[in-house]
C-alpha atoms as a printed R data frame, in Angstrom:
    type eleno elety resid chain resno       x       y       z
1   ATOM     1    CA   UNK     A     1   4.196   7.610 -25.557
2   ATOM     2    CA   UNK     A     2   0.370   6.609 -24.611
3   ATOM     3    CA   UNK     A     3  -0.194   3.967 -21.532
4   ATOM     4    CA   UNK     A     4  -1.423   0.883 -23.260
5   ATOM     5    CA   UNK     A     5  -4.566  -0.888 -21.461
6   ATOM     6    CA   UNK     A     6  -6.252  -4.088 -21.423
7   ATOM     7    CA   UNK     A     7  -9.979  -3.336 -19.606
8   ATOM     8    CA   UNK     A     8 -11.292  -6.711 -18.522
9   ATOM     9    CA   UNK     A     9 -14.995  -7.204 -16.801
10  ATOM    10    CA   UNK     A    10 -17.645  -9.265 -17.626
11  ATOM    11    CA   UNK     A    11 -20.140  -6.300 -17.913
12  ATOM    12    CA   UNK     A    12 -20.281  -4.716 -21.167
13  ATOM    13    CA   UNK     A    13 -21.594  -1.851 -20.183
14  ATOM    14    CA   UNK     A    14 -18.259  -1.353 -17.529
15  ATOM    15    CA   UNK     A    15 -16.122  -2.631 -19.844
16  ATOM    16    CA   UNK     A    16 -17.638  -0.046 -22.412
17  ATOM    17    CA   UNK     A    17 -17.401   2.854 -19.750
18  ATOM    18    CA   UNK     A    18 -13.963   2.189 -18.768
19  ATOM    19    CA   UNK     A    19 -12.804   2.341 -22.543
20  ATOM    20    CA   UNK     A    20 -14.417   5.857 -23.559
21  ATOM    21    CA   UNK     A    21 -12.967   7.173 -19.750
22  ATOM    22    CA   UNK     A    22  -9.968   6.714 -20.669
23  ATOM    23    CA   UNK     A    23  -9.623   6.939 -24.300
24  ATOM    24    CA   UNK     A    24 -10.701  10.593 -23.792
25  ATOM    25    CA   UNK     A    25  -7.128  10.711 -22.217
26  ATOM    26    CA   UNK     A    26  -4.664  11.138 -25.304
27  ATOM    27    CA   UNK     A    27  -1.824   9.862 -23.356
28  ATOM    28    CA   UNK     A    28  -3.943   6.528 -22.679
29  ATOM    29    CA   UNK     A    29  -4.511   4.158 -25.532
30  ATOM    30    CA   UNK     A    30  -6.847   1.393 -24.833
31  ATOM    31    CA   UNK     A    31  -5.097  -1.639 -26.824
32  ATOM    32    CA   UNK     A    32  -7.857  -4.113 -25.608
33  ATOM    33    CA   UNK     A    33 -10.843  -5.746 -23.336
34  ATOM    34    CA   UNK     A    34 -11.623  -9.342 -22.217
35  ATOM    35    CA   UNK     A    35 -14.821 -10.655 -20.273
36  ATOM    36    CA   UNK     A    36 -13.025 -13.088 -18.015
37  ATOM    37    CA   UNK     A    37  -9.577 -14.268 -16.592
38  ATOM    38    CA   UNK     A    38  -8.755 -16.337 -19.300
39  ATOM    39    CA   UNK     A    39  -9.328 -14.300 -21.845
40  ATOM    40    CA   UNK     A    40  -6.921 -11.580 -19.774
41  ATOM    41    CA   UNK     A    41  -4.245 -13.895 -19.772
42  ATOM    42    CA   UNK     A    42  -4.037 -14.482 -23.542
43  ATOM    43    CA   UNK     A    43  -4.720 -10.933 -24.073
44  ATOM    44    CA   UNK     A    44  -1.991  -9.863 -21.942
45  ATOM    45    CA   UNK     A    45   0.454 -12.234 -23.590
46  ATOM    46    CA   UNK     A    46  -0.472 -10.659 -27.111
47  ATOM    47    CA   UNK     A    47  -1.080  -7.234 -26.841
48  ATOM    48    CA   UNK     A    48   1.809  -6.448 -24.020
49  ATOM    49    CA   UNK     A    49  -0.433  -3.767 -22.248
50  ATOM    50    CA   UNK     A    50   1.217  -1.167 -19.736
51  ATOM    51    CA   UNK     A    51  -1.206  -1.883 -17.375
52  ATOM    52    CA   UNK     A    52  -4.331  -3.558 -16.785
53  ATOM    53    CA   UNK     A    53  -7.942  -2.671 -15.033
54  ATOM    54    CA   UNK     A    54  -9.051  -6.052 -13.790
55  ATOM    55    CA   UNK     A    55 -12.643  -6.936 -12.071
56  ATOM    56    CA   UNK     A    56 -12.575  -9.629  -9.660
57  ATOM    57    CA   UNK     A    57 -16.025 -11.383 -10.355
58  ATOM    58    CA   UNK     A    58 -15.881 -13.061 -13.295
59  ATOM    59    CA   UNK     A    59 -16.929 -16.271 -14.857
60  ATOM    60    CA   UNK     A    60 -14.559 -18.788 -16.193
61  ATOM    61    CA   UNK     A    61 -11.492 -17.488 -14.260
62  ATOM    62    CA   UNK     A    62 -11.940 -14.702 -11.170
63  ATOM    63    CA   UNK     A    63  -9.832 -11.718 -11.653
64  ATOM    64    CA   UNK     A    64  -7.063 -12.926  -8.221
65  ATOM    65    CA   UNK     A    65  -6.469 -16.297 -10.237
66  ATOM    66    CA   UNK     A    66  -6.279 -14.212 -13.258
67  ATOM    67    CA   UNK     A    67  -3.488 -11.728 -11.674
68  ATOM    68    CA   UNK     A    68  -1.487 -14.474  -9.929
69  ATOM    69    CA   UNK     A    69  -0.914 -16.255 -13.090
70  ATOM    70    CA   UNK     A    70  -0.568 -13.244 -14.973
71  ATOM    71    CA   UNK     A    71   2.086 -12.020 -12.382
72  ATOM    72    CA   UNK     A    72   3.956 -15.536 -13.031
73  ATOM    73    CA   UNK     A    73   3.956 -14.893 -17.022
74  ATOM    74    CA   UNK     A    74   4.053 -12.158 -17.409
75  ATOM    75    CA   UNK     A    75   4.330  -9.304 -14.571
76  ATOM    76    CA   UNK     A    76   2.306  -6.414 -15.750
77  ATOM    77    CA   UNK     A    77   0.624  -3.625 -13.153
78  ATOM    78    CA   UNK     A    78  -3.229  -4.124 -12.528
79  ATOM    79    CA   UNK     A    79  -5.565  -2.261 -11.191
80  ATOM    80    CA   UNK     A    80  -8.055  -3.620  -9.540
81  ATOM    81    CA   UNK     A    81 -11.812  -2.889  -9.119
82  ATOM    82    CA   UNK     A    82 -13.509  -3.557  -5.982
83  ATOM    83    CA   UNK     A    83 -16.332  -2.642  -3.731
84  ATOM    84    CA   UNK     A    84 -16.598  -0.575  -0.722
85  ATOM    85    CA   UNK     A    85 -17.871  -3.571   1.295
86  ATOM    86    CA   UNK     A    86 -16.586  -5.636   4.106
87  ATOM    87    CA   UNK     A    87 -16.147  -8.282   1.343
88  ATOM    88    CA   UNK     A    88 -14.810  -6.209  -1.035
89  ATOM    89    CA   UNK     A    89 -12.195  -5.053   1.201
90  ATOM    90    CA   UNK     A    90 -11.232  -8.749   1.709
91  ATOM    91    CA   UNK     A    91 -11.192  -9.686  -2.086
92  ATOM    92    CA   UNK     A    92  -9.060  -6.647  -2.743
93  ATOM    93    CA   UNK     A    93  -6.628  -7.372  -0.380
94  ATOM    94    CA   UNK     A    94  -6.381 -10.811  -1.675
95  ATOM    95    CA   UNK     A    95  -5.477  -8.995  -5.020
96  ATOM    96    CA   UNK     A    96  -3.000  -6.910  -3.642
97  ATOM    97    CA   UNK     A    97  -1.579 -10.196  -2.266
98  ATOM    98    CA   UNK     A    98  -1.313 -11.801  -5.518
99  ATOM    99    CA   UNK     A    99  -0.016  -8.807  -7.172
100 ATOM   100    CA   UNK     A   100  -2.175  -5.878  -8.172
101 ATOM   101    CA   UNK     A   101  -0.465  -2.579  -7.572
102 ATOM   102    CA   UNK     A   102  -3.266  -0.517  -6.717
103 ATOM   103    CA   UNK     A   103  -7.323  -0.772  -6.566
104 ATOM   104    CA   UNK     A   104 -10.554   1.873  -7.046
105 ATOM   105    CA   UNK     A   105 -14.100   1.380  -5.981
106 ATOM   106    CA   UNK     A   106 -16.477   0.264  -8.759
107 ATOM   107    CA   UNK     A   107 -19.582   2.406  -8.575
108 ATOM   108    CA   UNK     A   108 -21.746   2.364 -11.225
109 ATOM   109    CA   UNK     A   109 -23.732   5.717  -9.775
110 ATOM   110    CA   UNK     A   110 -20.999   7.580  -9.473
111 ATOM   111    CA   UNK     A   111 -20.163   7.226 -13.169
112 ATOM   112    CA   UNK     A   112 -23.496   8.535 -13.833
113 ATOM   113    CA   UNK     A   113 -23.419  11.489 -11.448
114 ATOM   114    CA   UNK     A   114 -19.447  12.647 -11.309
115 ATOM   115    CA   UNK     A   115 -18.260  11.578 -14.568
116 ATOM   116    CA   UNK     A   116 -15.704  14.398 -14.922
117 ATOM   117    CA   UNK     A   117 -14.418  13.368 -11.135
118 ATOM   118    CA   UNK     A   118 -14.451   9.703 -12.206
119 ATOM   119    CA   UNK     A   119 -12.865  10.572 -15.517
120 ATOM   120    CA   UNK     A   120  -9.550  12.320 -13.306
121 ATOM   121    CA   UNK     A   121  -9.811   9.524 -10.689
122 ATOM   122    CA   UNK     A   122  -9.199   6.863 -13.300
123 ATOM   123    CA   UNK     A   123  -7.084   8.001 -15.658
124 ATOM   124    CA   UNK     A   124  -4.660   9.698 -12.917
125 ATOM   125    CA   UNK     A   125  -5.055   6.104 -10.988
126 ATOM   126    CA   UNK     A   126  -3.553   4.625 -14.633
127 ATOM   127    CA   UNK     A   127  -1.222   6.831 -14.810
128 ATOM   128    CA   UNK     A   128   0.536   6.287 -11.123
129 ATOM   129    CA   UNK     A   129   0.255   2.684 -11.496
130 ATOM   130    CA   UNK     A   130   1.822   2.363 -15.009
131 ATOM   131    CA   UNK     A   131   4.852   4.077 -13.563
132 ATOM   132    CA   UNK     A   132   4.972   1.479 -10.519
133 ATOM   133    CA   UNK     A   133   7.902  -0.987  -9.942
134 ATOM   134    CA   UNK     A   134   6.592  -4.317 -10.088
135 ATOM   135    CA   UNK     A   135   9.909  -5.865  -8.417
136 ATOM   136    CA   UNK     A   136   8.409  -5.426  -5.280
137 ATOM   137    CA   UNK     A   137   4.599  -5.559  -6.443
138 ATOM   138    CA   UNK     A   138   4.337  -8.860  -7.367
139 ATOM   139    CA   UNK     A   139   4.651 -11.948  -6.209
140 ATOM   140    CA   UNK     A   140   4.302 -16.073  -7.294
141 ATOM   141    CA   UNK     A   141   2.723 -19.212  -5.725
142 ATOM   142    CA   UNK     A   142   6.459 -20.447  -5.469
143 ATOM   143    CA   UNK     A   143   6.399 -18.482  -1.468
144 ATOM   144    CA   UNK     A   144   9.177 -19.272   0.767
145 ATOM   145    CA   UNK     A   145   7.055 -19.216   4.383
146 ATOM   146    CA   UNK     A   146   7.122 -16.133   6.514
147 ATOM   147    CA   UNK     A   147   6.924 -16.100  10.452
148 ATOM   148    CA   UNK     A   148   4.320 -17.875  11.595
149 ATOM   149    CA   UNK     A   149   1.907 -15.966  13.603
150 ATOM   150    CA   UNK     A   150   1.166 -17.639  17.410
151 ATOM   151    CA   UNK     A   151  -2.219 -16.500  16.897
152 ATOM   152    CA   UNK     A   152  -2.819 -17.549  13.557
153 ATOM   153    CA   UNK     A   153  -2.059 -19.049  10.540
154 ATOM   154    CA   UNK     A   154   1.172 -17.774   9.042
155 ATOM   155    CA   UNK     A   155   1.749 -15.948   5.679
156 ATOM   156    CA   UNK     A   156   3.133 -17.552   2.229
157 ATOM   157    CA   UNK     A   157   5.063 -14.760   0.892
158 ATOM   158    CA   UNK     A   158   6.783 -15.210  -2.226
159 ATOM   159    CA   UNK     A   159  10.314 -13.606  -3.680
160 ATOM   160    CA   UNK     A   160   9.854 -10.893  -6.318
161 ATOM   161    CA   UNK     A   161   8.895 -11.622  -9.392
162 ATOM   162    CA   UNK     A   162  11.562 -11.790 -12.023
163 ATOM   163    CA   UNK     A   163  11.608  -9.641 -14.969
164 ATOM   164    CA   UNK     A   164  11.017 -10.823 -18.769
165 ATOM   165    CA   UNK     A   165  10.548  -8.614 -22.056
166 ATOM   166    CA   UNK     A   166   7.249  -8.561 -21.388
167 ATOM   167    CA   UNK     A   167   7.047  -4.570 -20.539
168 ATOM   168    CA   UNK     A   168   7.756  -4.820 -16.657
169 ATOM   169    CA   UNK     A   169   9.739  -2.493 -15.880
170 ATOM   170    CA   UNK     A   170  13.428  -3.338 -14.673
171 ATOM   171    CA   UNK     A   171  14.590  -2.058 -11.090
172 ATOM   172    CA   UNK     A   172  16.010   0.856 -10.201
173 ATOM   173    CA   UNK     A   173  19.456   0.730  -8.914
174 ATOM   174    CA   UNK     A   174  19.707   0.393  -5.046
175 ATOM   175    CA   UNK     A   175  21.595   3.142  -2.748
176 ATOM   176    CA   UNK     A   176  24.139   2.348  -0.810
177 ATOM   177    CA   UNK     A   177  22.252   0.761   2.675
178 ATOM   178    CA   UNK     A   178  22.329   2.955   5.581
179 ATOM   179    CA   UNK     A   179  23.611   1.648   8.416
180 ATOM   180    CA   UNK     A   180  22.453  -0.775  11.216
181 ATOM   181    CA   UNK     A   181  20.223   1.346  13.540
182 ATOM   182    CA   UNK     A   182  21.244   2.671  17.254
183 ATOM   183    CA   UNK     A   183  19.280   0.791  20.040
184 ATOM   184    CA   UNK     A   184  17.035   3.467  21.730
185 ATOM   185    CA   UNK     A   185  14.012   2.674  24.205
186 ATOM   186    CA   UNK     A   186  11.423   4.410  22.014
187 ATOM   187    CA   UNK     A   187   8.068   5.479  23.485
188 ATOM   188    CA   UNK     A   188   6.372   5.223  19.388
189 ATOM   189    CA   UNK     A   189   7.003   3.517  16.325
190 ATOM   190    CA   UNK     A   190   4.923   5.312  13.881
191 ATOM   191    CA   UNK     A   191   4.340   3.789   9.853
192 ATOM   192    CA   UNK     A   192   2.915   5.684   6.586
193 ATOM   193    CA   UNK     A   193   2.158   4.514   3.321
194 ATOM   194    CA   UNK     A   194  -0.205   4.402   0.488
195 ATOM   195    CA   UNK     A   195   0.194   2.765  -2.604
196 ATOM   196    CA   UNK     A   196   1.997  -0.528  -2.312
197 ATOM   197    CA   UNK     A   197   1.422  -0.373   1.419
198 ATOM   198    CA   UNK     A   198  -0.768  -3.184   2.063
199 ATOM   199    CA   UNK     A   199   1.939  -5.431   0.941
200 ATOM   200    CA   UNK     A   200   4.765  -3.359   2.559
201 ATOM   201    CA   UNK     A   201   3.624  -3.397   5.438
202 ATOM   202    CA   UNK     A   202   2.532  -7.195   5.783
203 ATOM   203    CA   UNK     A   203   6.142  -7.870   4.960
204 ATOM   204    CA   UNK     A   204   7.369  -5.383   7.937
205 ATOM   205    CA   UNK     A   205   5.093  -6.380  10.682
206 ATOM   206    CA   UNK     A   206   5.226 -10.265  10.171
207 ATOM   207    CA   UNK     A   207   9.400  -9.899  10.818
208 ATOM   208    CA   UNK     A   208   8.260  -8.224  14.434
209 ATOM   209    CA   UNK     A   209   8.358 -10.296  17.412
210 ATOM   210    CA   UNK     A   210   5.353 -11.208  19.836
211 ATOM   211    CA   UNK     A   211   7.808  -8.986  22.429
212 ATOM   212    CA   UNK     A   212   8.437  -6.009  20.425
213 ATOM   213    CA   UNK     A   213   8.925  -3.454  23.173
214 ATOM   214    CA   UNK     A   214   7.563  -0.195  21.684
215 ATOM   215    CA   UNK     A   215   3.592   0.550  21.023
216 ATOM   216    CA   UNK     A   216   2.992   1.091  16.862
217 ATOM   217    CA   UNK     A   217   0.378   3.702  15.190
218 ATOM   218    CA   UNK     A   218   0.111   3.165  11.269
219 ATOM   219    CA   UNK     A   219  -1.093   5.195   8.616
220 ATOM   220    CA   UNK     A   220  -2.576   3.693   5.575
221 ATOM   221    CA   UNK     A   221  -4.470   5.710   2.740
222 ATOM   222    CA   UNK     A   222  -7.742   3.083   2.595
223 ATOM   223    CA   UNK     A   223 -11.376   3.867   2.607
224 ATOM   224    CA   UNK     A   224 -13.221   3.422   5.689
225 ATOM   225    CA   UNK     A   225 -14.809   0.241   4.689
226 ATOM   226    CA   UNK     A   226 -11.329  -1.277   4.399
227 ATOM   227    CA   UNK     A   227  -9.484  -0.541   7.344
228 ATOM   228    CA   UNK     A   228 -10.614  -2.789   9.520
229 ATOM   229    CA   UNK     A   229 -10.605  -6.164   7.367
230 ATOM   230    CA   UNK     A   230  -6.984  -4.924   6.570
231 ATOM   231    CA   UNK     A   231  -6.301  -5.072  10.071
232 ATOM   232    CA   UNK     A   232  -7.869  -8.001  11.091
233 ATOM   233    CA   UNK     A   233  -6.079  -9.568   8.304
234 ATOM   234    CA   UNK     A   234  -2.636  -8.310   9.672
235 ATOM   235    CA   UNK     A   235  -3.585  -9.453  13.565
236 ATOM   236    CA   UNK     A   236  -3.778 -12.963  12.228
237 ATOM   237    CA   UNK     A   237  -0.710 -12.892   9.860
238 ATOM   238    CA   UNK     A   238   1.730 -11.143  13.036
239 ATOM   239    CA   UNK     A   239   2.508 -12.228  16.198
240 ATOM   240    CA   UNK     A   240   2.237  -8.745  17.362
241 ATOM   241    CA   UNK     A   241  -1.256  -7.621  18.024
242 ATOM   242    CA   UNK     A   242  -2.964  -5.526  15.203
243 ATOM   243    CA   UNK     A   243  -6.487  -3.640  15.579
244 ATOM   244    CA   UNK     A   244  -8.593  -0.700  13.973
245 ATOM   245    CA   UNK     A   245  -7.839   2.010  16.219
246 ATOM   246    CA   UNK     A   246 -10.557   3.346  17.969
247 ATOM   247    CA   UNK     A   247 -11.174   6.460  20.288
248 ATOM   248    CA   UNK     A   248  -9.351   6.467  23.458
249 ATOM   249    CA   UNK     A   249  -7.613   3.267  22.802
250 ATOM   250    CA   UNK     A   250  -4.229   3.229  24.978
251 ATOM   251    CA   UNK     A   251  -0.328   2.972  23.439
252 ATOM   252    CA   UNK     A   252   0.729  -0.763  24.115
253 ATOM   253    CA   UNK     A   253   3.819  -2.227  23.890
254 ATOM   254    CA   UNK     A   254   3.287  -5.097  20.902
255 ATOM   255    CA   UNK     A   255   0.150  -3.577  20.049
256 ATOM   256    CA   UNK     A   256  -0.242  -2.199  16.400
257 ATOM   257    CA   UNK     A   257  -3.255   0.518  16.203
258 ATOM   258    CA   UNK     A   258  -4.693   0.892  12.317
259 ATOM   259    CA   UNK     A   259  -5.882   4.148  11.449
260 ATOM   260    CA   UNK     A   260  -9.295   3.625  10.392
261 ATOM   261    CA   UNK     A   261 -10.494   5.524   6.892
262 ATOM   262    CA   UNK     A   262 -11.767   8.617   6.749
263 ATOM   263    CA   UNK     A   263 -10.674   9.651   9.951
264 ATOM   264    CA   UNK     A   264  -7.495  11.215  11.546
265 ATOM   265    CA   UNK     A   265  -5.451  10.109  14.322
266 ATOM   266    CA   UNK     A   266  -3.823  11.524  16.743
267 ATOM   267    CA   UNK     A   267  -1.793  10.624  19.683
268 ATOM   268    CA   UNK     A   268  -1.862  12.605  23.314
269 ATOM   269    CA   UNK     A   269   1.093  13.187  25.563
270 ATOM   270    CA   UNK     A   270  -0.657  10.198  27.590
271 ATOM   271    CA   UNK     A   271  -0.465   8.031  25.252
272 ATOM   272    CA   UNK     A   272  -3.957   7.822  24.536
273 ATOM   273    CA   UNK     A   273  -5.620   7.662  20.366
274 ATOM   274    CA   UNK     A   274  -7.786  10.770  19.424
275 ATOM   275    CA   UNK     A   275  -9.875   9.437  16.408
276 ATOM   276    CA   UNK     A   276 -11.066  12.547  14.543
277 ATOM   277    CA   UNK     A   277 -13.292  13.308  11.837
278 ATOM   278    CA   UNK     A   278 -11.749  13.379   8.424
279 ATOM   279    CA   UNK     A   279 -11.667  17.139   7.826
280 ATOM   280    CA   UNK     A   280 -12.631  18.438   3.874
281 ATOM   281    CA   UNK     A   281  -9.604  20.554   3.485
282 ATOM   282    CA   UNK     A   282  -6.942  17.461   3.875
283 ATOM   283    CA   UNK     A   283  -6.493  15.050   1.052
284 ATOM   284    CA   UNK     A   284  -5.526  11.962   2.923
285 ATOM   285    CA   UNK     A   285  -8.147  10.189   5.420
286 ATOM   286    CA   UNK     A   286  -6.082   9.472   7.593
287 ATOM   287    CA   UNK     A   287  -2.954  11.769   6.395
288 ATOM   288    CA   UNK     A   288   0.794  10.233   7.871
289 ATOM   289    CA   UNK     A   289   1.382  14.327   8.727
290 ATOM   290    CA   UNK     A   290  -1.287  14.968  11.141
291 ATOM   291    CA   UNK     A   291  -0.694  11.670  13.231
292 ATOM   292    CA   UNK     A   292   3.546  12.143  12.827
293 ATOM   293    CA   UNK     A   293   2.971  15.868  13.897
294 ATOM   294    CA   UNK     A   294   0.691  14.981  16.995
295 ATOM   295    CA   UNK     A   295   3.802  12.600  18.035
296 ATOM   296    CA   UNK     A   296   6.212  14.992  17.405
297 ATOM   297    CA   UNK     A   297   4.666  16.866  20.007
298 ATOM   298    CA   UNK     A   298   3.348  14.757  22.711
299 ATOM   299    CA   UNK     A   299   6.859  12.104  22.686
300 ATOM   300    CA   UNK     A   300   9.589  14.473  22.234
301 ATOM   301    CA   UNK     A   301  12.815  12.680  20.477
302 ATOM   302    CA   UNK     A   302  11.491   9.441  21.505
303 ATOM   303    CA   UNK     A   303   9.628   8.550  18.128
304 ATOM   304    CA   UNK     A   304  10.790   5.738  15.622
305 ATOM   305    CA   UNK     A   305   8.953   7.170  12.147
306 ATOM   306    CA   UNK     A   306   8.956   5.124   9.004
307 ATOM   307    CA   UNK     A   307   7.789   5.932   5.456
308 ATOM   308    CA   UNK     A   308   6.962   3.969   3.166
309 ATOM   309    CA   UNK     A   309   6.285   3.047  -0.398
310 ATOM   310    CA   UNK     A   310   3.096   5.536  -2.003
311 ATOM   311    CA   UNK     A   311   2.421   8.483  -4.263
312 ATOM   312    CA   UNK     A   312   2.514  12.191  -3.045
313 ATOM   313    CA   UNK     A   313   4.240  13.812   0.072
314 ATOM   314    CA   UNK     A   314   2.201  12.843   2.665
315 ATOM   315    CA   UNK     A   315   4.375  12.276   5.624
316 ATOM   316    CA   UNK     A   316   6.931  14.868   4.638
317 ATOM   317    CA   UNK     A   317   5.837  17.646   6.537
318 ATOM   318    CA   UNK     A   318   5.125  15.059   9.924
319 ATOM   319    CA   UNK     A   319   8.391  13.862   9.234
320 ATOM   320    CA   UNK     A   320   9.702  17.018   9.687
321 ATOM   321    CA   UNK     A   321   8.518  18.183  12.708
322 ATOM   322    CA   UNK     A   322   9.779  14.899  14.325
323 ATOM   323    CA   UNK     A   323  13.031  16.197  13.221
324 ATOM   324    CA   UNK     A   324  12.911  19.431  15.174
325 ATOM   325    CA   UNK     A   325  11.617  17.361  17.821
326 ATOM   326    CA   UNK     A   326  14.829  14.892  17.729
327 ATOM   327    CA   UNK     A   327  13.095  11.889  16.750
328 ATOM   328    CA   UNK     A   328  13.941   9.281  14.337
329 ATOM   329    CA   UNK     A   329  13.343   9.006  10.389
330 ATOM   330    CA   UNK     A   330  13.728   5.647   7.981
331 ATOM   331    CA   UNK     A   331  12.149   6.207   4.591
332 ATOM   332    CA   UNK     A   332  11.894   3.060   1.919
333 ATOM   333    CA   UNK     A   333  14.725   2.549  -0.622
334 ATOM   334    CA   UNK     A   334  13.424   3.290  -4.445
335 ATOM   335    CA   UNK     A   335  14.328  -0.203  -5.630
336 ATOM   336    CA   UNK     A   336  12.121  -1.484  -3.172
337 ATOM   337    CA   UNK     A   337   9.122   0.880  -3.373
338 ATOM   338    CA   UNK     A   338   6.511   0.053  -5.252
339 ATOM   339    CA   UNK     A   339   5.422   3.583  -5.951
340 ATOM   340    CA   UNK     A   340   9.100   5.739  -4.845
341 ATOM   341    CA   UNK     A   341   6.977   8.978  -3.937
342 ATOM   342    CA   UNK     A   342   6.270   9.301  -0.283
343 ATOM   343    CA   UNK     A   343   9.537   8.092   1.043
344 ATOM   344    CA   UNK     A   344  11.304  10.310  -1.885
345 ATOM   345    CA   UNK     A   345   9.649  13.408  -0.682
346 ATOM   346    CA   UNK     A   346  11.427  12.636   2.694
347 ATOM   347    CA   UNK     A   347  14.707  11.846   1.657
348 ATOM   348    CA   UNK     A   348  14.748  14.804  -0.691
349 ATOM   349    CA   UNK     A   349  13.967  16.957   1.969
350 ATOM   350    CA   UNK     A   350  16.882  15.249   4.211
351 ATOM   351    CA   UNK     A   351  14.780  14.015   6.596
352 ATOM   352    CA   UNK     A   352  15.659  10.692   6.595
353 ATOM   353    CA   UNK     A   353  18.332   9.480   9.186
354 ATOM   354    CA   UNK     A   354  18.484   5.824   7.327
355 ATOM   355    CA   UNK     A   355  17.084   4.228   4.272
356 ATOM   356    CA   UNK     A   356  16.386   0.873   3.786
357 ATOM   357    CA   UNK     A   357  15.564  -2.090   1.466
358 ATOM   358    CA   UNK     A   358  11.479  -3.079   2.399
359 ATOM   359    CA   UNK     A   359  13.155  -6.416   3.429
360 ATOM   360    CA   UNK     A   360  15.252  -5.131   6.195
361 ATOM   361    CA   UNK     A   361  12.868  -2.777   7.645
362 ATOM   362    CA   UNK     A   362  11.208  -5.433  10.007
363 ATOM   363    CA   UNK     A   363  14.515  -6.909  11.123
364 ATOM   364    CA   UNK     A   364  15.680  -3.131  11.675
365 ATOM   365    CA   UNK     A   365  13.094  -2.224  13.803
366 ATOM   366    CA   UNK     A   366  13.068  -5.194  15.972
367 ATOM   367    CA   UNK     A   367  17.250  -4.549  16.575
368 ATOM   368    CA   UNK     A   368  16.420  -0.400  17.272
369 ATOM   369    CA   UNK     A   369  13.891  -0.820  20.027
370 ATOM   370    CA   UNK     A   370  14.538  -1.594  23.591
């Protein structure tokens, strides 16, 4: 059965682009457009799409208020559109935030020039996020507070969405939980994600304490123009320290290093960050394997690794060389993932020593390390 979308943007000639793009797809049917938020909102009540391609600047209604309400009526993926700016990384973030599963740069050039790479981008990016599980992608106005950052203002985080009949798909069924995690005096905690991560890993990192004894590396599929408003953002949500890793930066205890886009990171024996140039023949920039395989081999058995929610297997292969090494794996649960692909990859493979519910990761981690 074809993914049913609604394309809303205020330019016609985006809006018009976006429809032939993916009506060349024959398992895409575009049921719909709308110019602004408003007209999303109605649209989206009528037509019931499967998912939704959503600008941000719009008149009448901006495409955030637009997905916060429409996460509140009726919880339906978007996907939003953004620009590779500084600002644009903010806005998008702010989508993510209010419920938007996943987001792709708008570029009107490279429509014109790579149409048949656009064409794959989009309609692939449609498919993943049709298939995502909005339980733990969305979220209302009606937040209970999270911790409070000492540094900054703290986060209003809401409880999951609740399902209707309005297409949202229901939740998987949860595993049994894994057990409450042995105390160990870890040298690393390393993190991977993709899609859904943003969220995820807001909703780990604010449950850490200002204390938290172990130094943290994470690994975040994001363009380079995002990375570091994404961690800025998290330094003043947590009251552990978050920054953009840089080269030669130093392993702290309570200190949260961001692996900036289109690079790779490693980690030496030292505990020292190697920032590398994103190499051509690796999909990710950064990919979870290459900085879970350099700990592997510079912190023998004395890693923490955690996987979480995102499409592909990235992080499989690093997970498993922390294995050999005799370090420690926690993937996501599927009824918590927003996109059960990454952390499925790992449990398949039975890497995982423990798998938890997004929720408990935070308090998990804060009980492991001493």
């Amino acid at each position: 059965m074809a993914v049913k979308v609604l394309v809303v943007d205020d330019s016609g000639f985006f809006r018009r682009r976006v429809t032939e793009i993916l009506s060349s797809d024959p398992n895409i049917q575009v049921v719909g457009t709308a110019t602004n938020g408003r007209e999303a909102i109605d649209q989206v009540l009528a037509l019931k799409p499967d998912v939704i391609t959503m600008d941000y600047e719009m008149p009448m209604m901006d495409g955030i208020t637009a997905v916060r309400q429409i996460m509140q009526r009726c919880p339906t993926p978007v996907l939003m559109f953004s620009s590779l700016t500084h600002e644009g990384a903010r806005v998008t973030l702010d989508a993510l935030d209010a419920g938007a599963v996943d987001y792709l740069p708008k570029n009107f050039e490279d429509i014109s020039r790579n149409p048949d790479k656009v064409k794959q981008l989009l309609c692939e990016k449609v498919h993943t996020v049709s298939r995502s599980n909005r339980r733990y992608g969305t979220f209302s106005s009606s937040a209970s507070a999270a911790p409070t950052s000492s540094r900054g203002a703290g986060l209003t985080m809401a409880t999951p969405a609740a399902h209707g009949s309005s297409g949202a798909a229901s939740a998987p069924a949860a595993p049994a939980r894994s057990a409450a995690p042995k105390r160990k005096a870890y040298k690393l905690v390393a993190i991977g994600t993709s899609t859904g991560g943003p969220v995820a890993l807001q909703r780990v990192l604010t449950q850490l304490p200002a204390s938290f004894p172990a130094p943290i590396v994470l690994i975040q599929h994001m363009p380079a123009a995002f990375t570091k408003a994404f961690a800025d953002r998290l330094d003043k949500l947590c009251r552990i320290r978050v920054k953009e890793a840089e080269d030669g930066d130093v392993l702290r205890p309570g200190l949260a290093l961001l692996a900036p886009g289109g690079k790779q990171m490693m980690i030496d024996s030292r505990g020292t960050v190697r920032i590398l140039p994103g190499d051509d023949r690796l999909n990710y920039k950064p990919c979870v394997d290459v900085t879970f395989g350099s700990a592997a081999k510079s912190f023998h058995g004395k890693v923490l690794a955690v996987v979480l929610t995102g499409m592909g297997a990235d992080g499989r292969e690093g997970a498993r060389l922390l294995k050999q090494s005799g370090s420690q794996v926690w993937a996501q649960d599927e009824a918590s993932c927003v996109i059960y692909g990454m952390p499925m990859a790992v449990i398949k493979a039975n890497l995982s020593d423990a798998v938890y519910d997004l929720d408990d990761i935070g308090r998990n981690l804060a009980e492991a390390c001493i």
